[in-house]
C-alpha positions as semicolon CSV with decimal commas, in nm:
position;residue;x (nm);y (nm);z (nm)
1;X;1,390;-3,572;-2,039
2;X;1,400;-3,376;-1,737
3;X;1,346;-3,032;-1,928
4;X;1,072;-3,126;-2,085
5;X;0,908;-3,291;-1,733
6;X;1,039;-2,938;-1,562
7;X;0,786;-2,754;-1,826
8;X;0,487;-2,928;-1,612
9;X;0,645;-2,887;-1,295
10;X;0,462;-2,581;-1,061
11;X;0,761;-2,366;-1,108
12;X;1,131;-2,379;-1,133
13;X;1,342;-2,629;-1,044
14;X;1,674;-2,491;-1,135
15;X;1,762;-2,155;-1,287
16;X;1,619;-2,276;-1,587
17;X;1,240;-2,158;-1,722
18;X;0,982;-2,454;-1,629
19;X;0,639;-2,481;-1,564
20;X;0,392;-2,201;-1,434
21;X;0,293;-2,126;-1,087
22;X;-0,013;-2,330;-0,928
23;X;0,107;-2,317;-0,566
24;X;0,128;-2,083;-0,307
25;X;-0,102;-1,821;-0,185
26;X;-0,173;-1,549;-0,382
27;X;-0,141;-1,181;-0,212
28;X;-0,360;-0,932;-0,362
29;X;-0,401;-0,675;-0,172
30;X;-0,084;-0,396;-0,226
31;X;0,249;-0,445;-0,106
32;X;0,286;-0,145;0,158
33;X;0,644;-0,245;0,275
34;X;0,833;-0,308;-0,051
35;X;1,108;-0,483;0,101
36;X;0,935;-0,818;0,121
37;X;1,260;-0,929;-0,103
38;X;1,514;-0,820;0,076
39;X;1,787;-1,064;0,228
40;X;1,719;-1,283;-0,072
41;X;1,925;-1,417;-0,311
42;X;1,683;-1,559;-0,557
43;X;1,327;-1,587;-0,625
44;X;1,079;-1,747;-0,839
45;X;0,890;-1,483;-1,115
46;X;0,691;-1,570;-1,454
47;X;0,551;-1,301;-1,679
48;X;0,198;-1,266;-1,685
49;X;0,186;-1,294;-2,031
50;X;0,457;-1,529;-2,044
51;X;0,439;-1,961;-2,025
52;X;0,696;-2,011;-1,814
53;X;0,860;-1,945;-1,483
54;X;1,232;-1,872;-1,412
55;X;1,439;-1,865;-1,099
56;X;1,649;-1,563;-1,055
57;X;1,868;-1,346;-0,884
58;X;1,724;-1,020;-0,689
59;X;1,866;-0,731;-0,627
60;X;1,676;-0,438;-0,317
61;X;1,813;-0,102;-0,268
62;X;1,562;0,131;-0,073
63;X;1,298;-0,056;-0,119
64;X;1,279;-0,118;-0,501
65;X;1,342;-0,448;-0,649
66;X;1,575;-0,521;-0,914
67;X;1,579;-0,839;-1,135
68;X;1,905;-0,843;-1,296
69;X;1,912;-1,039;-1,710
70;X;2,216;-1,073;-1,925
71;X;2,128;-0,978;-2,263
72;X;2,414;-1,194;-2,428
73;X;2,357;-1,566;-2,270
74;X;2,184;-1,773;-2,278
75;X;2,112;-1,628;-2,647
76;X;1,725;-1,766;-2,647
77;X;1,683;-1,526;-2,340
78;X;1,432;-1,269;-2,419
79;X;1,185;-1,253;-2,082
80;X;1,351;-0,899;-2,059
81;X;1,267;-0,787;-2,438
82;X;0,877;-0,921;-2,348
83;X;0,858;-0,667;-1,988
84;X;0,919;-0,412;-2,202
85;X;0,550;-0,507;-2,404
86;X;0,394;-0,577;-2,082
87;X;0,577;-0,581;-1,777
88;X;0,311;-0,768;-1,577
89;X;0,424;-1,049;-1,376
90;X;0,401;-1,237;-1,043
91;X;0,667;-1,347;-0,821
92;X;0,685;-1,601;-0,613
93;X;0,879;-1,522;-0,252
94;X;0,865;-1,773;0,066
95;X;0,540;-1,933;-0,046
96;X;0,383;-1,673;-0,155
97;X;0,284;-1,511;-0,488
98;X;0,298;-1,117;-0,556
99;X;0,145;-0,944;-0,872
100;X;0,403;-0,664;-1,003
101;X;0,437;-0,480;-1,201
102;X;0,757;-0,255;-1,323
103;X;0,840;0,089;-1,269
């Protein structure tokens, strides 16, 4: 029951995919100081494309982010297979929501 109530939740609730982003305020203009991440553990992304949101680990060295994916397990994982179509996505860091996209 509570993975199909996490699918209409805003966001995720464990590090499981669930429900898409409707909270938080959305930063458009461009991220001059990349390191916005750093001194995190985990954050909050979803594809743009995508239908679901997914807590994860980051990764910053010098300023570039780095969402780390095991390509083995879970074996429905395949958010990283889709960035490689269209890497568009926003993530979601203190409250606040950041359009990316990767490098």
């Amino acid at each position: 029951m509570g993975f199909i109530l996490a699918r209409f939740h805003d966001g995720p609730l464990t590090m499981t995919s669930d429900g898409l982003f409707s909270s938080g305020e959305l930063v458009t203009e461009p991220v001059a100081d990349r390191f916005f991440a750093t001194g995190l553990d985990v954050i909050e992304f979803q594809l743009s494309a995508g239908s679901r949101s997914r807590t994860t680990w980051i990764l910053v060295e010098s300023g570039r982010e780095f969402i780390p994916c095991s390509l083995g397990f879970p074996p429905a994982q395949n958010w990283h297979a889709r960035v490689l179509d269209d890497g568009r996505s926003i993530v979601r860091v203190l409250g606040k929501r950041y359009e990316v996209t990767p490098e």
